[in-house]
Chimera marker file (.cmm) of the C-alpha trace (Angstrom):
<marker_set name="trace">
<marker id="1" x="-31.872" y="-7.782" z="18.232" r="1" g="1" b="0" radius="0.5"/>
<marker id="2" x="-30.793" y="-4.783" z="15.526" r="1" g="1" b="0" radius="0.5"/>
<marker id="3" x="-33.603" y="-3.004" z="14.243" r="1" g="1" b="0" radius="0.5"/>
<marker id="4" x="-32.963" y="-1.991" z="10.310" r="1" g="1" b="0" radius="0.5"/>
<marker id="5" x="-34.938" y="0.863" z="9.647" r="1" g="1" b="0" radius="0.5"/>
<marker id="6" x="-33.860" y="3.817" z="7.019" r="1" g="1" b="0" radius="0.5"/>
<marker id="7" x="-33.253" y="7.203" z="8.537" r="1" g="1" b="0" radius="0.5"/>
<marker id="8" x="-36.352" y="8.960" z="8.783" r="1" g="1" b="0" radius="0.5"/>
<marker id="9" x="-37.993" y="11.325" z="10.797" r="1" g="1" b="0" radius="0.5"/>
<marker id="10" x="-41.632" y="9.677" z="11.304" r="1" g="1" b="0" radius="0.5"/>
<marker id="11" x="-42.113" y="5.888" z="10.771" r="1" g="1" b="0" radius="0.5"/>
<marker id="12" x="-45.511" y="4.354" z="10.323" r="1" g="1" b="0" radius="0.5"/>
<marker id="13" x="-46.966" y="1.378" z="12.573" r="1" g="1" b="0" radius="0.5"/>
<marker id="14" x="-46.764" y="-1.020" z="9.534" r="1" g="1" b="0" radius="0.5"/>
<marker id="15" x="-42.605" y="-0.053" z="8.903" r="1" g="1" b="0" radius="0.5"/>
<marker id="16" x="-42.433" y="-0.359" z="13.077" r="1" g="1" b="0" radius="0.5"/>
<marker id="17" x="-44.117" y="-3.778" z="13.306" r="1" g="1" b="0" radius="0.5"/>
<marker id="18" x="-42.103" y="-5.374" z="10.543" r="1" g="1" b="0" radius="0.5"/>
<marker id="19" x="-38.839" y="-4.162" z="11.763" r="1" g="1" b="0" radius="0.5"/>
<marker id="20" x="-39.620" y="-5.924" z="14.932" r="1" g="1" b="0" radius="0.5"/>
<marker id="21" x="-41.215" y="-8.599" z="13.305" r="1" g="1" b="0" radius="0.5"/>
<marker id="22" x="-44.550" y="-8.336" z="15.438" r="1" g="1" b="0" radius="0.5"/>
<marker id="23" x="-48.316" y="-7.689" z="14.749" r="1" g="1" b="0" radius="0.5"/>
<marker id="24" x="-49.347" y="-3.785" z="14.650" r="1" g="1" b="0" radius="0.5"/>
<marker id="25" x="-52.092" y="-4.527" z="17.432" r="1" g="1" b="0" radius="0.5"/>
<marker id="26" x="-48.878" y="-5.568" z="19.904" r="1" g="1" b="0" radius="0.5"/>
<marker id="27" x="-46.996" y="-1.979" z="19.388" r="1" g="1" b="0" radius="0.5"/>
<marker id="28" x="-50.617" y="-0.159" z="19.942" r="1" g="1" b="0" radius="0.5"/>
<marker id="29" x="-50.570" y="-2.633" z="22.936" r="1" g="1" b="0" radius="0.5"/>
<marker id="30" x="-47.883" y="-1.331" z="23.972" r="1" g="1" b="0" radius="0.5"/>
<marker id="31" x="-48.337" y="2.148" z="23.181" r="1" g="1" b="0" radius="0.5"/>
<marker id="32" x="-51.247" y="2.040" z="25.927" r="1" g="1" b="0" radius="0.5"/>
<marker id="33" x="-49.311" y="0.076" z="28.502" r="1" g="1" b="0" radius="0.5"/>
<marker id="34" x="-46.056" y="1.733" z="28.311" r="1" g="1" b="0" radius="0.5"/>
<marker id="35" x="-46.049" y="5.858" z="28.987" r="1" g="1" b="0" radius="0.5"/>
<marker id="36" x="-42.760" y="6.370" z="27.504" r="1" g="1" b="0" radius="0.5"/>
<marker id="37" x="-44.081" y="5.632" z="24.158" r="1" g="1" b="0" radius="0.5"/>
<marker id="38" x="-46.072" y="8.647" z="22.347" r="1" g="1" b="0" radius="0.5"/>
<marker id="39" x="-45.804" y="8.330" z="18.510" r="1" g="1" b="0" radius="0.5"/>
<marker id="40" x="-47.600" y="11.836" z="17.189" r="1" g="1" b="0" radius="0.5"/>
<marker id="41" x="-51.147" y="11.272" z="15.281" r="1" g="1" b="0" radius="0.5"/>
<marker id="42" x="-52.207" y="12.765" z="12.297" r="1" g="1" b="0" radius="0.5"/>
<marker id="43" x="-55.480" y="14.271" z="11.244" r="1" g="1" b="0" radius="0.5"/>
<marker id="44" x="-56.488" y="10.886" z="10.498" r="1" g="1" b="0" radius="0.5"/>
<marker id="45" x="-55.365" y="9.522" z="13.566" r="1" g="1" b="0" radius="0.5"/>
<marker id="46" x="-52.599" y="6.977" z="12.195" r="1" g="1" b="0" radius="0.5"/>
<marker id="47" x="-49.833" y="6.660" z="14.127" r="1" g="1" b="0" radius="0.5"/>
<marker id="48" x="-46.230" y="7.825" z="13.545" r="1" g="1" b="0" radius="0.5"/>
<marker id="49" x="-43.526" y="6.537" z="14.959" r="1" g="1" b="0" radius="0.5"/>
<marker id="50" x="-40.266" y="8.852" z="15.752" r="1" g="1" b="0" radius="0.5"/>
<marker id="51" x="-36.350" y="7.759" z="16.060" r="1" g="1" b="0" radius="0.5"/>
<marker id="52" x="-36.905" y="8.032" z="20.191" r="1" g="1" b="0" radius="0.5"/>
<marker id="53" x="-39.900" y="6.076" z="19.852" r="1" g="1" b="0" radius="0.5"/>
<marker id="54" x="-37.921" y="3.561" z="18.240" r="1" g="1" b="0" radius="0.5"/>
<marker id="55" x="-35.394" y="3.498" z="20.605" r="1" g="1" b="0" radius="0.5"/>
<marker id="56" x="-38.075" y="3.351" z="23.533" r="1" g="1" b="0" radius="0.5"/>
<marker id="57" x="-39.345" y="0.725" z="22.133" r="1" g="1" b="0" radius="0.5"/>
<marker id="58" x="-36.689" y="-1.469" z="21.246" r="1" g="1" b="0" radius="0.5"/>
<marker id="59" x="-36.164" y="-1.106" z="25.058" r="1" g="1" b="0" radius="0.5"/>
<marker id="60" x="-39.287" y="-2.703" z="25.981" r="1" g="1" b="0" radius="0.5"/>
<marker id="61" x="-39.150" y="-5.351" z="23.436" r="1" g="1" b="0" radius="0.5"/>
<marker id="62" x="-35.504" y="-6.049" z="25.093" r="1" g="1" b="0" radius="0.5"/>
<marker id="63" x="-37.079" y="-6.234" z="28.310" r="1" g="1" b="0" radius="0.5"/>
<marker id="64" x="-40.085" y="-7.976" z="27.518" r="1" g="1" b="0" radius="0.5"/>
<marker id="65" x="-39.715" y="-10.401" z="24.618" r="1" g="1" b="0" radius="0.5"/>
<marker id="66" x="-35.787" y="-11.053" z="24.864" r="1" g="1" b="0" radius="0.5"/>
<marker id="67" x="-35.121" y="-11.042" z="29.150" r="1" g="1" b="0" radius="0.5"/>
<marker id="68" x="-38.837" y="-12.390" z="29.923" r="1" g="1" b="0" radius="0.5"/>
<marker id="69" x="-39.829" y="-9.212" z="32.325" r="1" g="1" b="0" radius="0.5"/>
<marker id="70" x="-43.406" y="-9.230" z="32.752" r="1" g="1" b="0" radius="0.5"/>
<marker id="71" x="-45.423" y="-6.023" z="31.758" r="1" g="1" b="0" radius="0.5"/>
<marker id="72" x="-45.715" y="-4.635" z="35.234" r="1" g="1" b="0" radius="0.5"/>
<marker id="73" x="-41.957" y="-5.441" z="35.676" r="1" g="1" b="0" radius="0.5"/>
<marker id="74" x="-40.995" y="-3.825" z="32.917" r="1" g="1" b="0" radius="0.5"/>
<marker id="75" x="-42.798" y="-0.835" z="33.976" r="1" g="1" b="0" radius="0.5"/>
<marker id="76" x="-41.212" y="-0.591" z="37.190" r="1" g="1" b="0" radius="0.5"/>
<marker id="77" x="-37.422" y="-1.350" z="35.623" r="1" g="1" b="0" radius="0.5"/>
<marker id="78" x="-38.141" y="1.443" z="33.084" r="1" g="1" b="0" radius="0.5"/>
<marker id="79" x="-39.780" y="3.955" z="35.930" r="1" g="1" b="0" radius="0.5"/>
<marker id="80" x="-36.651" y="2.930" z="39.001" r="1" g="1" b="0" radius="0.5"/>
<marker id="81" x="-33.893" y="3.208" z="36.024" r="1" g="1" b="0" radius="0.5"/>
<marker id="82" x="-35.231" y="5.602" z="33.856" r="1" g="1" b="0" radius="0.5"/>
<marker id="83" x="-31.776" y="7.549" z="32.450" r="1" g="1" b="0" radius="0.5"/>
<marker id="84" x="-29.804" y="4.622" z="33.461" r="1" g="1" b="0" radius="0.5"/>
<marker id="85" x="-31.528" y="1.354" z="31.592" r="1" g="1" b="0" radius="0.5"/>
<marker id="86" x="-31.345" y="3.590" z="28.362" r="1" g="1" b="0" radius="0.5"/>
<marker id="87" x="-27.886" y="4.151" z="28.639" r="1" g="1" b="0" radius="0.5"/>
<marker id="88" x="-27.279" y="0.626" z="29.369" r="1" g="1" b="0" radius="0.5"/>
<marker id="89" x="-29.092" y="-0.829" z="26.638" r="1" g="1" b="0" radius="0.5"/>
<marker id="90" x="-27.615" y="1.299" z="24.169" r="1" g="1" b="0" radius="0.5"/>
<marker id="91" x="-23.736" y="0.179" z="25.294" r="1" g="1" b="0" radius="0.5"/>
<marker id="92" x="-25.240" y="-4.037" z="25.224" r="1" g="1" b="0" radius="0.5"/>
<marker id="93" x="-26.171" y="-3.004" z="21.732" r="1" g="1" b="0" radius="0.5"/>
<marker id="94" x="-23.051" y="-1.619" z="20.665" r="1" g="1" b="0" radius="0.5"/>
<marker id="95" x="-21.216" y="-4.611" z="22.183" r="1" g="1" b="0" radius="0.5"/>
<marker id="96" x="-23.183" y="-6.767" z="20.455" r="1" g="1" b="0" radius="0.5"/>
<marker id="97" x="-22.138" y="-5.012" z="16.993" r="1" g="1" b="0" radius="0.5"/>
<marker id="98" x="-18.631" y="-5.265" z="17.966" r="1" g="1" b="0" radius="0.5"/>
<marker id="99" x="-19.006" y="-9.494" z="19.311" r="1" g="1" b="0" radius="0.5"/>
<marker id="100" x="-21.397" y="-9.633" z="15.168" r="1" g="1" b="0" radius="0.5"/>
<marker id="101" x="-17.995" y="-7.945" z="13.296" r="1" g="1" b="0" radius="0.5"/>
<marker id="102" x="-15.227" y="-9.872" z="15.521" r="1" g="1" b="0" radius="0.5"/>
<marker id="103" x="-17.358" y="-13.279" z="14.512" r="1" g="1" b="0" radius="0.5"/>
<marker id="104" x="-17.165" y="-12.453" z="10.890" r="1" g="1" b="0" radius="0.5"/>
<marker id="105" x="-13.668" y="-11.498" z="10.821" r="1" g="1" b="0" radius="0.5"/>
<marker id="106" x="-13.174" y="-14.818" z="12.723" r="1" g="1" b="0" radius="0.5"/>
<marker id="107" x="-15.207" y="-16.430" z="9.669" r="1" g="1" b="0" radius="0.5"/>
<marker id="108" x="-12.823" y="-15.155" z="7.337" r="1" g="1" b="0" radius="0.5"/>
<marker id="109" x="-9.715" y="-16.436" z="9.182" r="1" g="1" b="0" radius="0.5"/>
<link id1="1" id2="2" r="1" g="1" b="0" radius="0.2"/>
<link id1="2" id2="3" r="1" g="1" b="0" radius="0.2"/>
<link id1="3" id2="4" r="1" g="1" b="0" radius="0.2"/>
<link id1="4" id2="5" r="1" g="1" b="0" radius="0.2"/>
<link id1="5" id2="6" r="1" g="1" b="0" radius="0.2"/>
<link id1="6" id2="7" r="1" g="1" b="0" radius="0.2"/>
<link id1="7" id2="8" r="1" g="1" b="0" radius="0.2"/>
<link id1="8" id2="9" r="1" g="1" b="0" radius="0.2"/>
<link id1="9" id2="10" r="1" g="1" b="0" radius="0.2"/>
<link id1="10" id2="11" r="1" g="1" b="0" radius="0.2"/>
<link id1="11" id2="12" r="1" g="1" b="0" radius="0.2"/>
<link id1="12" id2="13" r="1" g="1" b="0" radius="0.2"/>
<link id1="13" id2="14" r="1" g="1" b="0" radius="0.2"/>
<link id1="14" id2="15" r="1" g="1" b="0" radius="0.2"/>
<link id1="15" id2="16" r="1" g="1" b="0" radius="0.2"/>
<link id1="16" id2="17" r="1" g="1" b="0" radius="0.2"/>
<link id1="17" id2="18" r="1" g="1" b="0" radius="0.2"/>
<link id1="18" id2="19" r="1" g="1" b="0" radius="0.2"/>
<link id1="19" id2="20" r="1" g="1" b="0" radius="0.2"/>
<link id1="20" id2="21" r="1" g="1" b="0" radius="0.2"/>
<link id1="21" id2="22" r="1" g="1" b="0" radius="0.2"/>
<link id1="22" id2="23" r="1" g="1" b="0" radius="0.2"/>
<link id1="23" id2="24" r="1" g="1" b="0" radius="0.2"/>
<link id1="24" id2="25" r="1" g="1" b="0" radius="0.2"/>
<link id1="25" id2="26" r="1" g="1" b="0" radius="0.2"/>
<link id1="26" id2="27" r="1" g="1" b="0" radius="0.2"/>
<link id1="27" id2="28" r="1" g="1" b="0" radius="0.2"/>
<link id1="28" id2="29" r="1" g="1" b="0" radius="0.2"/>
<link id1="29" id2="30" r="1" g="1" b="0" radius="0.2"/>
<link id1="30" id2="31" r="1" g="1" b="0" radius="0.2"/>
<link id1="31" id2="32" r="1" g="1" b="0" radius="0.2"/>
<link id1="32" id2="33" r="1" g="1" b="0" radius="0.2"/>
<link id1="33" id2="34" r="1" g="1" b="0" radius="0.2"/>
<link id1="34" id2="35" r="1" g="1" b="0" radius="0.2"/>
<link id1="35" id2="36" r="1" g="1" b="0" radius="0.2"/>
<link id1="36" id2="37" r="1" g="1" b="0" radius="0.2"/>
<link id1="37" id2="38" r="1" g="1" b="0" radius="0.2"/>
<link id1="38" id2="39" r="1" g="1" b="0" radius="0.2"/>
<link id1="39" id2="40" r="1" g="1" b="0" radius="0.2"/>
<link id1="40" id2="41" r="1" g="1" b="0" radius="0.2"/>
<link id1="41" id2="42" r="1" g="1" b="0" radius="0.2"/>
<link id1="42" id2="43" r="1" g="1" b="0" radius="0.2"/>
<link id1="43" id2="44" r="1" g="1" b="0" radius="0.2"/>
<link id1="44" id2="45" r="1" g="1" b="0" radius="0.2"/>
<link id1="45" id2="46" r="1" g="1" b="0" radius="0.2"/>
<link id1="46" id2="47" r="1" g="1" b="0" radius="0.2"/>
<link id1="47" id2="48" r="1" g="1" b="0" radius="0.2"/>
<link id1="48" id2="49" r="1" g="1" b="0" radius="0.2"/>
<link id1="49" id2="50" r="1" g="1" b="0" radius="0.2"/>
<link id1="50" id2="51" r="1" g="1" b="0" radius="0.2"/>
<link id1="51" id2="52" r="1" g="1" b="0" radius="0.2"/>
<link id1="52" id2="53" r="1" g="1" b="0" radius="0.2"/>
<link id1="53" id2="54" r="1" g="1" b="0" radius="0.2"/>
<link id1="54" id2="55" r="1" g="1" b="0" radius="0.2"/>
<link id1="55" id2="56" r="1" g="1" b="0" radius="0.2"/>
<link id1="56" id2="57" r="1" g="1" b="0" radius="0.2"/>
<link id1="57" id2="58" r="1" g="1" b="0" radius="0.2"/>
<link id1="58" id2="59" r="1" g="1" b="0" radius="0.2"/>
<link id1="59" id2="60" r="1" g="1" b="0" radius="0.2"/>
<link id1="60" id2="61" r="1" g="1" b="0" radius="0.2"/>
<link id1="61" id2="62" r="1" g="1" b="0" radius="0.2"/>
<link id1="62" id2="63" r="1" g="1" b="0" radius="0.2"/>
<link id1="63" id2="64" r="1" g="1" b="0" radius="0.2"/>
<link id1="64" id2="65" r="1" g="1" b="0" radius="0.2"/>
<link id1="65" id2="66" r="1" g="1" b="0" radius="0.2"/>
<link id1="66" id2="67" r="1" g="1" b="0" radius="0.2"/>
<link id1="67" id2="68" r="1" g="1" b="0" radius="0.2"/>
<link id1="68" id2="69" r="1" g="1" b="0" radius="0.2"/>
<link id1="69" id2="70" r="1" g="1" b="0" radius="0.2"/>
<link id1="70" id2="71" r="1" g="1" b="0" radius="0.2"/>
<link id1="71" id2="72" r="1" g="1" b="0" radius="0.2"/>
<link id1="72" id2="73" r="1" g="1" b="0" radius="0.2"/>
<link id1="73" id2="74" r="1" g="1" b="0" radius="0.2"/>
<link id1="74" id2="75" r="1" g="1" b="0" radius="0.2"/>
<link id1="75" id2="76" r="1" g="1" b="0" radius="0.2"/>
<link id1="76" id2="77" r="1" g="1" b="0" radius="0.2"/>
<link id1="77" id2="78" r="1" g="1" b="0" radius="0.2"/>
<link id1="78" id2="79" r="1" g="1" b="0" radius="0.2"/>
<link id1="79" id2="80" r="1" g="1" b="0" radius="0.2"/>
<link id1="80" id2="81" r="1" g="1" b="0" radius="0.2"/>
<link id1="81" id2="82" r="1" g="1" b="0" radius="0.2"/>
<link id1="82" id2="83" r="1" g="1" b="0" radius="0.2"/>
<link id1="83" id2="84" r="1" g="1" b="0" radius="0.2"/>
<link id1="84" id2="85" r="1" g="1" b="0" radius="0.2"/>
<link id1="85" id2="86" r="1" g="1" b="0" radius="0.2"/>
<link id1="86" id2="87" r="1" g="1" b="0" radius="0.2"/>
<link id1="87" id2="88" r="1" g="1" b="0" radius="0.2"/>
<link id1="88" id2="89" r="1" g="1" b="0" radius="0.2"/>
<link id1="89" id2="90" r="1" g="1" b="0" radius="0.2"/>
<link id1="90" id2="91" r="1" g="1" b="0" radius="0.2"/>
<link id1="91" id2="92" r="1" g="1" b="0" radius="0.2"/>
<link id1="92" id2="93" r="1" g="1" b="0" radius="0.2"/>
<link id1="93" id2="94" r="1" g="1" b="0" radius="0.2"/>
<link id1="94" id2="95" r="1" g="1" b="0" radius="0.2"/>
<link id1="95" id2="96" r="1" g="1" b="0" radius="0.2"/>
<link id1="96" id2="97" r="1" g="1" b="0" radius="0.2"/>
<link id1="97" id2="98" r="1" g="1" b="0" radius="0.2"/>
<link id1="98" id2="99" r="1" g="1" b="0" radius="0.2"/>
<link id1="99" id2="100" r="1" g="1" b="0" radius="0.2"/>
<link id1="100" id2="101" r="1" g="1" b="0" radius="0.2"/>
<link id1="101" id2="102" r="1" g="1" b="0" radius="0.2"/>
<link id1="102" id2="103" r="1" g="1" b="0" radius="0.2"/>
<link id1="103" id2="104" r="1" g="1" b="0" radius="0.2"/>
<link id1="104" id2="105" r="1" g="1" b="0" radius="0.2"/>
<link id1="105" id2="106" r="1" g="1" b="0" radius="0.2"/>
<link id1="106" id2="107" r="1" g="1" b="0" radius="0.2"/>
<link id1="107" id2="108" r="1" g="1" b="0" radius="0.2"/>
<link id1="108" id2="109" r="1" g="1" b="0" radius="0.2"/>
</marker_set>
């Protein structure tokens, strides 16, 4: 799954949950269950979001929604493979990009 979302420094809950195409409640959800997630508040307590944030997660969405990992399992993955399940998941996503381009040149053949 690609995330479209214009460069920006701080993104709100509402621009986060329709990129991912989920409810706000699931990302606070999340926010609670997953430490690795800390969007910044502001002095009325809404929630923004920023680019590492995003990246975080799109991690745990990967994990949970897209390889089934439970919430407690994708806890531990993200706590054993910290550095390494980052790093990972951002070379499957370039991959990906490449396999989407290399289908639509195929297209055009």
């Amino acid at each position: 799954m690609h995330i479209e979302l214009p460069q920006k420094l701080y993104y709100s809950i509402g621009e986060v949950a329709e990129a991912f195409k989920v409810n706000t409640s699931l990302i606070r959800f999340w926010e609670k269950e997953f430490d690795v997630l800390q969007p910044k508040k502001n002095a009325k307590g809404n929630r923004k979001f920023t680019p590492k944030d995003i990246k975080n997660l799109e991690l745990i969405y990967h994990l949970v929604k897209q390889r089934g990992f439970t919430l407690e399992g994708a806890k531990t993955h993200l706590k054993e493979n910290k550095g390494k399940t980052l790093e990972n998941f951002d070379i499957i996503r370039k991959l990906e990009s490449v396999k989407s381009e290399l289908l639509k040149i195929k297209e055009q053949l």
